[in-house]
N, CA and C atoms of all chains as a GROMACS GRO file, in nm:
protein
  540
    1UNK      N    1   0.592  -3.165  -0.190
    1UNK     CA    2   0.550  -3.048  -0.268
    1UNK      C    3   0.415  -2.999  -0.219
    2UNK      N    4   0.347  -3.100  -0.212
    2UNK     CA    5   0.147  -3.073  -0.136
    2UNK      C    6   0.132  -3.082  -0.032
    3UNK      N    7   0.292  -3.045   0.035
    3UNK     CA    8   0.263  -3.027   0.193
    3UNK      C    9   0.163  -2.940   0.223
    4UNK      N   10   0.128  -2.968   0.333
    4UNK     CA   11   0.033  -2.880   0.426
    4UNK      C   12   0.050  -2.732   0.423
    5UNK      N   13   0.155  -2.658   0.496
    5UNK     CA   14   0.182  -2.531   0.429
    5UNK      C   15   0.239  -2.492   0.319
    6UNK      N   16   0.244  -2.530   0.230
    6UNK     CA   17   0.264  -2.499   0.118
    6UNK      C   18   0.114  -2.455   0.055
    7UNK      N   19   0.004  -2.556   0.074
    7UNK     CA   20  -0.112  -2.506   0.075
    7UNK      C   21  -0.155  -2.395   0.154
    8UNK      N   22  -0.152  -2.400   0.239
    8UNK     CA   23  -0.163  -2.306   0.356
    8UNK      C   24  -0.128  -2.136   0.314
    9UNK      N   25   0.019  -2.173   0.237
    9UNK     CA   26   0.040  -2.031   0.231
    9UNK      C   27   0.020  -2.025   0.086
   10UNK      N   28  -0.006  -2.049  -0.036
   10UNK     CA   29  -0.096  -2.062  -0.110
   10UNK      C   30  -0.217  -1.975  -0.121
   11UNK      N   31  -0.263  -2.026  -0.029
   11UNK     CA   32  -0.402  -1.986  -0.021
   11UNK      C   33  -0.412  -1.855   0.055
   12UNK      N   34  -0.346  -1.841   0.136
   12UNK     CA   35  -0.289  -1.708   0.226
   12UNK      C   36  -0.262  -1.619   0.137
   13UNK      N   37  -0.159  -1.646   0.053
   13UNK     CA   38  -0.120  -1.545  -0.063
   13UNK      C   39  -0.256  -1.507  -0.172
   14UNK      N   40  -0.328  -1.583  -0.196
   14UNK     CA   41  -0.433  -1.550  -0.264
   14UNK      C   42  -0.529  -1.471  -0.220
   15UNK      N   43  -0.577  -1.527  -0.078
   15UNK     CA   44  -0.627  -1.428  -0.058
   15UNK      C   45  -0.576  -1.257  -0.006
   16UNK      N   46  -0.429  -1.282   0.024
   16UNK     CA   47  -0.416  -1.117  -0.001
   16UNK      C   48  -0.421  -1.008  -0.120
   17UNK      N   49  -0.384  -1.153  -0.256
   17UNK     CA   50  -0.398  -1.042  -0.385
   17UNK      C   51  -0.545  -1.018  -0.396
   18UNK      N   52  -0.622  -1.117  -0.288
   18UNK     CA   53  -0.790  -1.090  -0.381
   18UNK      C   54  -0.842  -0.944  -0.254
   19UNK      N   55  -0.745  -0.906  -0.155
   19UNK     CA   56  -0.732  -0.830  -0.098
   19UNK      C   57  -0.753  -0.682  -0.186
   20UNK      N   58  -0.611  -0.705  -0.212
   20UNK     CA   59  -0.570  -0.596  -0.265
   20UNK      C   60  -0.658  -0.557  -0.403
   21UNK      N   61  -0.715  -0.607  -0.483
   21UNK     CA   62  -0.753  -0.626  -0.608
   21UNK      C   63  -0.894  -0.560  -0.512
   22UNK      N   64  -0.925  -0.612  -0.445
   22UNK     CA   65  -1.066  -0.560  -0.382
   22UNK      C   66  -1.092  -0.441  -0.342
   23UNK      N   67  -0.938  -0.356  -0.271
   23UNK     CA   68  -0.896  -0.238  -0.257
   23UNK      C   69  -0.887  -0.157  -0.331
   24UNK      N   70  -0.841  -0.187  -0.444
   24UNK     CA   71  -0.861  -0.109  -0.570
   24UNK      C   72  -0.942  -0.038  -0.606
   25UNK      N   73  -1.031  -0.151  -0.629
   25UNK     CA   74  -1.174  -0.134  -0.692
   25UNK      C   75  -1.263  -0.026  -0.583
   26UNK      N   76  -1.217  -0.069  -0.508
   26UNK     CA   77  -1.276   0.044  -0.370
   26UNK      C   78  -1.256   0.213  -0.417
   27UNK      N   79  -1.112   0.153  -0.444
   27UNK     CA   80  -1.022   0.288  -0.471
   27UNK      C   81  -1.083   0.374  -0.584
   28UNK      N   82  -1.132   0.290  -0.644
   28UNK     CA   83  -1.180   0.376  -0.804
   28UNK      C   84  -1.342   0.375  -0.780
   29UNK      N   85  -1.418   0.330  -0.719
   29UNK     CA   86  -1.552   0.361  -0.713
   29UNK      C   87  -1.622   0.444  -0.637
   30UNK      N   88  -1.531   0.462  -0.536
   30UNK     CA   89  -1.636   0.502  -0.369
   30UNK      C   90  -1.625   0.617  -0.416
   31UNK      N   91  -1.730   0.728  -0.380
   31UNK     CA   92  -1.756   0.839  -0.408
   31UNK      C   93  -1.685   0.964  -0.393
   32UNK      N   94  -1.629   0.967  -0.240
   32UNK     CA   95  -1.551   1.088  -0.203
   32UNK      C   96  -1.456   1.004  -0.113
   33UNK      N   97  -1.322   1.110  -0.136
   33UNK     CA   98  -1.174   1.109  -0.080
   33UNK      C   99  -1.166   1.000   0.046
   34UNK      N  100  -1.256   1.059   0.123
   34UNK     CA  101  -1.223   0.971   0.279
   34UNK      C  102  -1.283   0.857   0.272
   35UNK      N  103  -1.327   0.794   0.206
   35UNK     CA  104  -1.402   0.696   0.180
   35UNK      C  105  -1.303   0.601   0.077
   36UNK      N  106  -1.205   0.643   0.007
   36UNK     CA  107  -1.121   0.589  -0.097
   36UNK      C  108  -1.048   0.564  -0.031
   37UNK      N  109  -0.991   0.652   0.146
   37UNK     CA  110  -0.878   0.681   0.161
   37UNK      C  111  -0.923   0.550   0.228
   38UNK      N  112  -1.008   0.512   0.310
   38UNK     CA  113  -1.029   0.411   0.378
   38UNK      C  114  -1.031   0.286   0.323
   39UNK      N  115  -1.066   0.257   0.204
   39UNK     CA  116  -1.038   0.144   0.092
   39UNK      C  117  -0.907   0.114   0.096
   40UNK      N  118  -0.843   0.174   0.069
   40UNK     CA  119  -0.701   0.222   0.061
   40UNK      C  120  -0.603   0.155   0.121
   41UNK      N  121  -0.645   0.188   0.287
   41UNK     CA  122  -0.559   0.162   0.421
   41UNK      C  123  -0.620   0.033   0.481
   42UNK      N  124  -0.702   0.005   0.412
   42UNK     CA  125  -0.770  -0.126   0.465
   42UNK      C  126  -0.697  -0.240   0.369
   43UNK      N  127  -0.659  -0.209   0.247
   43UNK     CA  128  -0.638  -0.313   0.141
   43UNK      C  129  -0.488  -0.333   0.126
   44UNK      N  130  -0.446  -0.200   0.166
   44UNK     CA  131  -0.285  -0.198   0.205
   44UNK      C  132  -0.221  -0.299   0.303
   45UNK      N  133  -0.286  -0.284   0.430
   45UNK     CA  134  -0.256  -0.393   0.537
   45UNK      C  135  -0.273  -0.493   0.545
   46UNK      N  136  -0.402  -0.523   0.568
   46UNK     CA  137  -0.467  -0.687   0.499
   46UNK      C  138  -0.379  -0.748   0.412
   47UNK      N  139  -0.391  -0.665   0.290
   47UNK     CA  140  -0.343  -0.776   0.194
   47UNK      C  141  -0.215  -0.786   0.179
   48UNK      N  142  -0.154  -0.685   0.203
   48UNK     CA  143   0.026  -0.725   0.259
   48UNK      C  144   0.052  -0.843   0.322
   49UNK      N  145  -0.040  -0.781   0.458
   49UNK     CA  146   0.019  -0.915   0.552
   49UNK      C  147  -0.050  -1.040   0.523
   50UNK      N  148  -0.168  -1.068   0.474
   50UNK     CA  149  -0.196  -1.190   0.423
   50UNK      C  150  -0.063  -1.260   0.299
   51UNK      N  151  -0.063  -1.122   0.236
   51UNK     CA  152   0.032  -1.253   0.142
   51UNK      C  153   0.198  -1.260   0.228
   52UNK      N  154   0.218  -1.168   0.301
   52UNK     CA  155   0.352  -1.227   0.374
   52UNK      C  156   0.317  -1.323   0.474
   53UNK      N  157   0.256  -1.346   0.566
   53UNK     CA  158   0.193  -1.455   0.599
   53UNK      C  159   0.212  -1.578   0.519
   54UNK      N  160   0.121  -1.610   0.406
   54UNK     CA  161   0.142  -1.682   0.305
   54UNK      C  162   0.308  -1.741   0.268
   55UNK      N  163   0.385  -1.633   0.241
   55UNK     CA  164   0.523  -1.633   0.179
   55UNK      C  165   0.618  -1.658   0.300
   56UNK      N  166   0.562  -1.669   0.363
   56UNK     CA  167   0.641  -1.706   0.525
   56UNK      C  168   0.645  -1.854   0.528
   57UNK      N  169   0.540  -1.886   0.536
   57UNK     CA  170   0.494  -2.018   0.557
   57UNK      C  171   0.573  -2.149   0.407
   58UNK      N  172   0.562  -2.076   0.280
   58UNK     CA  173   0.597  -2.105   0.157
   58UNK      C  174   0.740  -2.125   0.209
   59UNK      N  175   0.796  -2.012   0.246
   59UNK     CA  176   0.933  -1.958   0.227
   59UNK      C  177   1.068  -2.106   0.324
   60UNK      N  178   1.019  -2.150   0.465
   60UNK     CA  179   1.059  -2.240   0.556
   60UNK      C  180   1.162  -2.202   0.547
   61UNK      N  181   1.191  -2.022   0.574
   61UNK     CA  182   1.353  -1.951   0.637
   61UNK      C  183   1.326  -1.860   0.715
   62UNK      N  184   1.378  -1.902   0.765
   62UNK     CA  185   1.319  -1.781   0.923
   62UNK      C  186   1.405  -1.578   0.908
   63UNK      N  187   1.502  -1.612   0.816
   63UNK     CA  188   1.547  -1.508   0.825
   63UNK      C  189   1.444  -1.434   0.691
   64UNK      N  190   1.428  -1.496   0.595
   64UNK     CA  191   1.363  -1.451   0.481
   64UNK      C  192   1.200  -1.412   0.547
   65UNK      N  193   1.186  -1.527   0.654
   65UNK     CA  194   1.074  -1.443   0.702
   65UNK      C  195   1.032  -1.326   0.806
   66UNK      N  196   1.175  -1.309   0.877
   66UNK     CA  197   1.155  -1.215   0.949
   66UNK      C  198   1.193  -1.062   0.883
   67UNK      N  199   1.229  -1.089   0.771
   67UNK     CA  200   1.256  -0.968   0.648
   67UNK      C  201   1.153  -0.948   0.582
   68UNK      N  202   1.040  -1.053   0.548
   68UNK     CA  203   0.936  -0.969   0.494
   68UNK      C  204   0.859  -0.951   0.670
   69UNK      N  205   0.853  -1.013   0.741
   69UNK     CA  206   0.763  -0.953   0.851
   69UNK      C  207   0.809  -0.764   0.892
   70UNK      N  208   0.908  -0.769   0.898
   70UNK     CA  209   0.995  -0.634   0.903
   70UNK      C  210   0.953  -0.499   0.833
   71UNK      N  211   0.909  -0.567   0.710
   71UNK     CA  212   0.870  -0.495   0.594
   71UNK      C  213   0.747  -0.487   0.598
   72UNK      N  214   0.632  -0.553   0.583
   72UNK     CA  215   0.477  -0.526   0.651
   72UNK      C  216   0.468  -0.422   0.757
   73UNK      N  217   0.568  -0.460   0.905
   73UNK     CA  218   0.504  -0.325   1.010
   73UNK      C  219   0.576  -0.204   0.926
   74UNK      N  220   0.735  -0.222   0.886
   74UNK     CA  221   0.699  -0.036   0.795
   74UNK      C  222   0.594   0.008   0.725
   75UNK      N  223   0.529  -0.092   0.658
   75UNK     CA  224   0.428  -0.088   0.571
   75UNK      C  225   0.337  -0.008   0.626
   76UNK      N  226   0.305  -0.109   0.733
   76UNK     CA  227   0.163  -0.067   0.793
   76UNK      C  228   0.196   0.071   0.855
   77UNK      N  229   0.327   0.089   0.965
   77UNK     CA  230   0.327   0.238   1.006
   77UNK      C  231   0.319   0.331   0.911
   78UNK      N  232   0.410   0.359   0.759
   78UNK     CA  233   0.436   0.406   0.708
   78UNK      C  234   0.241   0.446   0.624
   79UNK      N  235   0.204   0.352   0.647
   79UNK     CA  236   0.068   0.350   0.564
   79UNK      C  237  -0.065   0.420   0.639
   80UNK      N  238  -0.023   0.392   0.768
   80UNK     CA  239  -0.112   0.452   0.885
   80UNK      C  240  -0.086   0.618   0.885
   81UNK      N  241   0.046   0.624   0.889
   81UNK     CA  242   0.051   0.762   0.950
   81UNK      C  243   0.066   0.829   0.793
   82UNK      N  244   0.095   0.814   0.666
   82UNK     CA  245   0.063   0.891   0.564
   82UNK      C  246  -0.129   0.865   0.538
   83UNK      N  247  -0.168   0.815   0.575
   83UNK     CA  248  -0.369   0.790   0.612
   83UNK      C  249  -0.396   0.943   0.664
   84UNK      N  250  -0.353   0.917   0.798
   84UNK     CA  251  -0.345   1.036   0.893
   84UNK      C  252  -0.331   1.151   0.806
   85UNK      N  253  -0.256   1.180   0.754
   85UNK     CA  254  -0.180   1.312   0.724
   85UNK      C  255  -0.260   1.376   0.623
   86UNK      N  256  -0.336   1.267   0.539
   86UNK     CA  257  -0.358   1.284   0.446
   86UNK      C  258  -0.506   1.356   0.474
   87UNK      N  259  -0.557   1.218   0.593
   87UNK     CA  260  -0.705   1.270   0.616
   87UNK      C  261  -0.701   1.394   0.667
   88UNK      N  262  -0.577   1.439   0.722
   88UNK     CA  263  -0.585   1.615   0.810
   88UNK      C  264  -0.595   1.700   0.709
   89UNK      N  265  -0.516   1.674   0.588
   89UNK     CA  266  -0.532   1.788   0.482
   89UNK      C  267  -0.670   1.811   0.445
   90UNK      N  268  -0.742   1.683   0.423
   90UNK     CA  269  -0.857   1.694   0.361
   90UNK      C  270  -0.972   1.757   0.452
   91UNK      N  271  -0.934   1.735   0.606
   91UNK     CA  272  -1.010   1.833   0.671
   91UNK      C  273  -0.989   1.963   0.665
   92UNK      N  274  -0.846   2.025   0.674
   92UNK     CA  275  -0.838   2.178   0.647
   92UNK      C  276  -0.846   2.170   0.598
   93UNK      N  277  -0.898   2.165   0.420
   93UNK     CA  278  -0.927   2.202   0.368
   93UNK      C  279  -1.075   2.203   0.333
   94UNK      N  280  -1.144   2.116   0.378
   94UNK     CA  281  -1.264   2.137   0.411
   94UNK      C  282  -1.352   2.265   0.486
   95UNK      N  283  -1.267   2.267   0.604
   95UNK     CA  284  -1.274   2.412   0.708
   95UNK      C  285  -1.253   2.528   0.646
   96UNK      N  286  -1.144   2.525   0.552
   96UNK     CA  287  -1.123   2.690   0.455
   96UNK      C  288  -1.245   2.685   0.384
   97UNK      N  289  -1.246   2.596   0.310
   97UNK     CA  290  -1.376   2.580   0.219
   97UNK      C  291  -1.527   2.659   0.229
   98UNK      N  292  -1.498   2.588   0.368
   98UNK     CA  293  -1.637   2.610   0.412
   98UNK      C  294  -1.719   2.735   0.480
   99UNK      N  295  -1.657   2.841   0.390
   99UNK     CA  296  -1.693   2.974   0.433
   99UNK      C  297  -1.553   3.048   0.528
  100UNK      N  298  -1.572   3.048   0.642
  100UNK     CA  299  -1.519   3.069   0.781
  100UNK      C  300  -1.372   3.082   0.704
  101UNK      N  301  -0.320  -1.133  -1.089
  101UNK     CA  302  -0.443  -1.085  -1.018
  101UNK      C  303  -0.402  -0.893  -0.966
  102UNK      N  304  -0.220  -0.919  -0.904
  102UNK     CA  305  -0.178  -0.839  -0.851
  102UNK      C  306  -0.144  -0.729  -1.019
  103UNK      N  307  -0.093  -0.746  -1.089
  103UNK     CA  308  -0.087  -0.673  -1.203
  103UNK      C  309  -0.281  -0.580  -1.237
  104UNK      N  310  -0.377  -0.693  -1.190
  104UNK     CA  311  -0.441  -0.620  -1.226
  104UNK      C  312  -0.466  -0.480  -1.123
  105UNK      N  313  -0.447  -0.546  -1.029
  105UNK     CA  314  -0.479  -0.403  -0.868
  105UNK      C  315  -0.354  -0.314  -0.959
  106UNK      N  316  -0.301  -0.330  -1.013
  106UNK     CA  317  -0.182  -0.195  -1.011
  106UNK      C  318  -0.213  -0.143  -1.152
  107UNK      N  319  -0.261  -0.176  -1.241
  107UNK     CA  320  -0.293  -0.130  -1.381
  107UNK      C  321  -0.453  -0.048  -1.316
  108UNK      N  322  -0.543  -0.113  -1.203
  108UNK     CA  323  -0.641  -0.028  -1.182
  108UNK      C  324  -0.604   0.094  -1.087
  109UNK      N  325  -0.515   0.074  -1.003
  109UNK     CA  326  -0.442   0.181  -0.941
  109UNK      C  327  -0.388   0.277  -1.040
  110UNK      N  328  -0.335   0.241  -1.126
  110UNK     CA  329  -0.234   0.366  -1.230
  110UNK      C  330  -0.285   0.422  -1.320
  111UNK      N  331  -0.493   0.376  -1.295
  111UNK     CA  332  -0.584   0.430  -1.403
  111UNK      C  333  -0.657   0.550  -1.288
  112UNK      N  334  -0.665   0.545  -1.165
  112UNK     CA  335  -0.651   0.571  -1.074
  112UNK      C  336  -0.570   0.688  -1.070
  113UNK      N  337  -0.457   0.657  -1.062
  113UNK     CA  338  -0.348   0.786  -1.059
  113UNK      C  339  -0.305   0.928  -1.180
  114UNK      N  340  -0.396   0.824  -1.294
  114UNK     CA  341  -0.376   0.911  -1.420
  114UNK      C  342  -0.514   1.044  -1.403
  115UNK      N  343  -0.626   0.924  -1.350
  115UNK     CA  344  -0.714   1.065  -1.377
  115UNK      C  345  -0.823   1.055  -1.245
  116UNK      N  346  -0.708   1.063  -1.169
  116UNK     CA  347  -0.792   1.118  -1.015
  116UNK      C  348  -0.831   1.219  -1.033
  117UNK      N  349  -0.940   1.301  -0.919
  117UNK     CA  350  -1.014   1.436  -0.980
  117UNK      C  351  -0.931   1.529  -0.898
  118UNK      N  352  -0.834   1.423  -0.765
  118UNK     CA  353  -0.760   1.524  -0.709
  118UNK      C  354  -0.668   1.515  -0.641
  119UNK      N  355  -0.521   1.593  -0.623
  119UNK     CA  356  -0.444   1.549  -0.593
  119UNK      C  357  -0.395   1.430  -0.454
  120UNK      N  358  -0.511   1.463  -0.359
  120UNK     CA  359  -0.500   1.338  -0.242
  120UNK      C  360  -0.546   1.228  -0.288
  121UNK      N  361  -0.605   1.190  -0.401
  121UNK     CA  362  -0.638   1.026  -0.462
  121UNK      C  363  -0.539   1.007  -0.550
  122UNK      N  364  -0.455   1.124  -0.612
  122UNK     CA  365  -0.354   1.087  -0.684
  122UNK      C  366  -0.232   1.022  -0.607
  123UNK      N  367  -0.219   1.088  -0.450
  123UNK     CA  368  -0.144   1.023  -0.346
  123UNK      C  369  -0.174   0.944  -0.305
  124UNK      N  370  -0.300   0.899  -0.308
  124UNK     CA  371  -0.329   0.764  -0.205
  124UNK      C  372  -0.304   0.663  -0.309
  125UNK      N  373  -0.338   0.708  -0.475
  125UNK     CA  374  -0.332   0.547  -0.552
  125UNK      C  375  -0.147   0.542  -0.593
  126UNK      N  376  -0.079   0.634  -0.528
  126UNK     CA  377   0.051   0.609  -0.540
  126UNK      C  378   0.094   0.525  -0.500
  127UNK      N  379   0.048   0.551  -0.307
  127UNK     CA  380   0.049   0.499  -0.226
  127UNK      C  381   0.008   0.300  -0.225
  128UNK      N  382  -0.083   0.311  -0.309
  128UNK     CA  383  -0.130   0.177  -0.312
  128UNK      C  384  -0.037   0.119  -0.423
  129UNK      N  385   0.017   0.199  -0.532
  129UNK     CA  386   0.056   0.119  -0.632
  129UNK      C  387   0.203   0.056  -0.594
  130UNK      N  388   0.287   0.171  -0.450
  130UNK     CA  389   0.412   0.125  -0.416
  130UNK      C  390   0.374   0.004  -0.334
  131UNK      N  391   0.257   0.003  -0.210
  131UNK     CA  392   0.255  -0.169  -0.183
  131UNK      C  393   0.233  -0.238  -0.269
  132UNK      N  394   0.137  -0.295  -0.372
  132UNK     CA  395   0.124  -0.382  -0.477
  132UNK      C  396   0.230  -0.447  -0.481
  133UNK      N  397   0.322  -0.312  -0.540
  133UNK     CA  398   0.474  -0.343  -0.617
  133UNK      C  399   0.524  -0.366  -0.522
  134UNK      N  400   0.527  -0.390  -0.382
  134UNK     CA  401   0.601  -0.453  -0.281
  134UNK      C  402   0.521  -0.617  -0.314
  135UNK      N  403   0.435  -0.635  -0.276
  135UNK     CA  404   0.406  -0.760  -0.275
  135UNK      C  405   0.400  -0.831  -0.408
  136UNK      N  406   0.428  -0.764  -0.517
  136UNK     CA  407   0.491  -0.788  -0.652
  136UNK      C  408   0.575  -0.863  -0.628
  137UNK      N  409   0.684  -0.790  -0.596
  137UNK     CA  410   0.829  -0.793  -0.583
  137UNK      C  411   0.863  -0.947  -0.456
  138UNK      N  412   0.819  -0.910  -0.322
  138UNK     CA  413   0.776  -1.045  -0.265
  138UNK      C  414   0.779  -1.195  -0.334
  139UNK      N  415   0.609  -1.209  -0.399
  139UNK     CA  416   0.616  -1.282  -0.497
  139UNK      C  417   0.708  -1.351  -0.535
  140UNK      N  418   0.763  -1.276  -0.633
  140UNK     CA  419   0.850  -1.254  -0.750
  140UNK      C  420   1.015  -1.342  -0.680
  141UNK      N  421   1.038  -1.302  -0.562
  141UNK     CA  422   1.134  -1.358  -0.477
  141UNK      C  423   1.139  -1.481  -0.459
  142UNK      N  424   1.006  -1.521  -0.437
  142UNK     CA  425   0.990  -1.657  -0.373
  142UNK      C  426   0.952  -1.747  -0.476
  143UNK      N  427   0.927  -1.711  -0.642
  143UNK     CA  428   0.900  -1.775  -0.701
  143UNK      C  429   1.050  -1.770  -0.780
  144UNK      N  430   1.121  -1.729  -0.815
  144UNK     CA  431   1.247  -1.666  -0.903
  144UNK      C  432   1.362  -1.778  -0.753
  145UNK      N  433   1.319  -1.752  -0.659
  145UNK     CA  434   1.466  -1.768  -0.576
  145UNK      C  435   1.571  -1.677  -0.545
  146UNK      N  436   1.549  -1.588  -0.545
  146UNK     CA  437   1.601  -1.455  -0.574
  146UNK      C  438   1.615  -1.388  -0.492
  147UNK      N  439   1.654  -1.407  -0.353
  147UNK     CA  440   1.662  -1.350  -0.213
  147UNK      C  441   1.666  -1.201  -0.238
  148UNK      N  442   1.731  -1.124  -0.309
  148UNK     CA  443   1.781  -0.988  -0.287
  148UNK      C  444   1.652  -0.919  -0.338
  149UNK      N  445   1.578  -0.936  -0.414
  149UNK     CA  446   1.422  -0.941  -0.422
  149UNK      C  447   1.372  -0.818  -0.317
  150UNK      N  448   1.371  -0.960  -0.226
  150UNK     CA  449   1.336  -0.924  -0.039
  150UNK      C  450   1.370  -0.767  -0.024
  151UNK      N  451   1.491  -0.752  -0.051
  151UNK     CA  452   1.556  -0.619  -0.005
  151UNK      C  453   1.495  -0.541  -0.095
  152UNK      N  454   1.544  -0.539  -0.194
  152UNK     CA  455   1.438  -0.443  -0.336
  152UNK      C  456   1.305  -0.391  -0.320
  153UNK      N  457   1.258  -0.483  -0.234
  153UNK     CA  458   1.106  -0.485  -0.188
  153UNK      C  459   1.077  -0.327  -0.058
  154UNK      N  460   1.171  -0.360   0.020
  154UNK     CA  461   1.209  -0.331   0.159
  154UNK      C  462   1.244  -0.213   0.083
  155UNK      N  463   1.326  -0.150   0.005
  155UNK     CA  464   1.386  -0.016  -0.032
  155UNK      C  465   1.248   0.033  -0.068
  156UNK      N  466   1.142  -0.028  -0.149
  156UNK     CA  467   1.063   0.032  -0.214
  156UNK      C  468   0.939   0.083  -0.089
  157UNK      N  469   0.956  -0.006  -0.007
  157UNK     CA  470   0.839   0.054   0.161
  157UNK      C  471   0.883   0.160   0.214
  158UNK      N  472   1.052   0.145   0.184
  158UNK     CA  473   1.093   0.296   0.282
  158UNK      C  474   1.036   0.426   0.182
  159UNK      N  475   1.130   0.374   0.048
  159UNK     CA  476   1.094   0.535  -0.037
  159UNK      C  477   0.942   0.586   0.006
  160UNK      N  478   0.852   0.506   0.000
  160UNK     CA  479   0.693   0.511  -0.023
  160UNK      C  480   0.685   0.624   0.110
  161UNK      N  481   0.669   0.538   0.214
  161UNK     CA  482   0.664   0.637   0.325
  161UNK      C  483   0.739   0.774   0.297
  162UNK      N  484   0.845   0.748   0.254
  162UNK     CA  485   0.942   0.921   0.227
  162UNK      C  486   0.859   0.978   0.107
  163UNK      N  487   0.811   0.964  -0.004
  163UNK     CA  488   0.755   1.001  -0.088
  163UNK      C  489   0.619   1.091  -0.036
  164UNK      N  490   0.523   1.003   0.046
  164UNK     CA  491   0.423   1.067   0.103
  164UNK      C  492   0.476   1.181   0.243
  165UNK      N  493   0.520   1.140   0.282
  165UNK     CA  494   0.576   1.274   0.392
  165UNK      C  495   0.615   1.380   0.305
  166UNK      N  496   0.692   1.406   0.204
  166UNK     CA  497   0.776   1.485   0.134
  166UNK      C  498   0.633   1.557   0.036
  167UNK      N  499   0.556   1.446   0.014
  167UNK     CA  500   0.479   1.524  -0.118
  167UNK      C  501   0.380   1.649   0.004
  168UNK      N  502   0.334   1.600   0.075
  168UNK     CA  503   0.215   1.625   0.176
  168UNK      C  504   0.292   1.809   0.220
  169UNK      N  505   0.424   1.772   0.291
  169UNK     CA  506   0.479   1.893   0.315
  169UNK      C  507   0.506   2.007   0.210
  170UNK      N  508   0.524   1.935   0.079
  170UNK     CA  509   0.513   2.058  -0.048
  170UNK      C  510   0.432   2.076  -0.040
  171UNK      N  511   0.316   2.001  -0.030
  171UNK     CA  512   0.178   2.121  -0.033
  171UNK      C  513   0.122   2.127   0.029
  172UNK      N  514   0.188   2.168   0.169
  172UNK     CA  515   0.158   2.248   0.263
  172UNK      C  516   0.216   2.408   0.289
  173UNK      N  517   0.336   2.369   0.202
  173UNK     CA  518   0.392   2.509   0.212
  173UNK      C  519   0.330   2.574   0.093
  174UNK      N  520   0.332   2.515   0.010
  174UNK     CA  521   0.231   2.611  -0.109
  174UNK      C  522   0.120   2.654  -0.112
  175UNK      N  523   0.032   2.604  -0.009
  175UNK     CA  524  -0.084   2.664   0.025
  175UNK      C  525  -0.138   2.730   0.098
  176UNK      N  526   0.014   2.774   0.192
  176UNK     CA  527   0.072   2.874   0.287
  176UNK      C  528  -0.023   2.793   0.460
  177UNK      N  529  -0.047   2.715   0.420
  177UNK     CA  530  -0.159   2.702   0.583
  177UNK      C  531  -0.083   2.592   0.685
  178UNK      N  532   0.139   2.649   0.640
  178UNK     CA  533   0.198   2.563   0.678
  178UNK      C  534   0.194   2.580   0.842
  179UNK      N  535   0.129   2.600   0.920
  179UNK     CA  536   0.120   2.640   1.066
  179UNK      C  537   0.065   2.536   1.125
  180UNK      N  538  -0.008   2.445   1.113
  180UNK     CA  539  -0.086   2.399   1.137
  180UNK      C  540  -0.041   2.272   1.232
   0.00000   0.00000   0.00000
């Protein structure tokens, strides 16, 4: 039961929720948009893949783990490129804004 | 710990000052609820979990592409 990875991913998993929980808080304090957005995309990835990491290691099935590994890179692409998209809006609209 | 990131996310989403933080804490609240759901798999035994999880990464990505392009066309500066 107190095998080695079992601890291992344990602790892996913890620290991705203390990830994410950290992201949050990012999320709700930092001052302006691009600065949240970056909280955001930082706490998204990290702490995903820390706790699949974790749940990999827990898990000792290779197929269960190559299904959440699978699921992290959509994550992360899916998380990267809505970042992107998002930060472009917030620049045009900055540029209209801004007189011109 | 993870309940709490998503109850501060959905305080977040209620009274963002604007609609791109209302998307981004969407955005955060559908991973959470992925690694919720994760969790939840490996503690339950509950393989199909996994997949549940996996449906909820795809929608997310489709959700943000789809919202971003409505309001782009509504703000007419769809050229871009």
């Amino acid at each position: 039961m107190n095998s080695i990875p079992d601890v291992l991913g344990a602790l892996l998993v913890f620290a991705g929720t203390a990830f994410a929980v950290l992201g949050t808080v990012g999320l709700l304090r930092f001052p302006d948009p691009m600065s949240r957005l970056h909280a955001l995309t930082k706490a998204d990835g990290t702490g995903l893949g820390l706790c699949v990491a974790g749940l990999s290691l827990i898990a000792r099935d290779v197929s269960a783990a190559m299904l959440m590994i699978l699921l992290w890179l959509g994550v992360m692409l899916s998380g990267a490129t809505a970042a992107h998209l998002v930060a472009r809006r917030l620049l045009a609209r900055q540029e209209s804004a801004g007189g011109n | 710990m993870l309940a709490v990131s998503l109850a501060l996310g959905l305080v977040r989403l209620s009274r963002g000052p604007d609609v791109m933080d209302r998307l981004a804490a969407a955005q955060l609240v559908g991973t959470v609820g992925v690694a919720i759901l994760l969790i939840l798999a490996e503690v339950t035994g509950d393989a199909s979990l996994r997949l549940v999880a996996l449906l909820f990464a795809l929608l997310g990505a489709v959700t943000v592409a789809t919202f971003l392009r409505v309001t782009l066309v509504e703000t007419g500066t769809a050229s871009k």
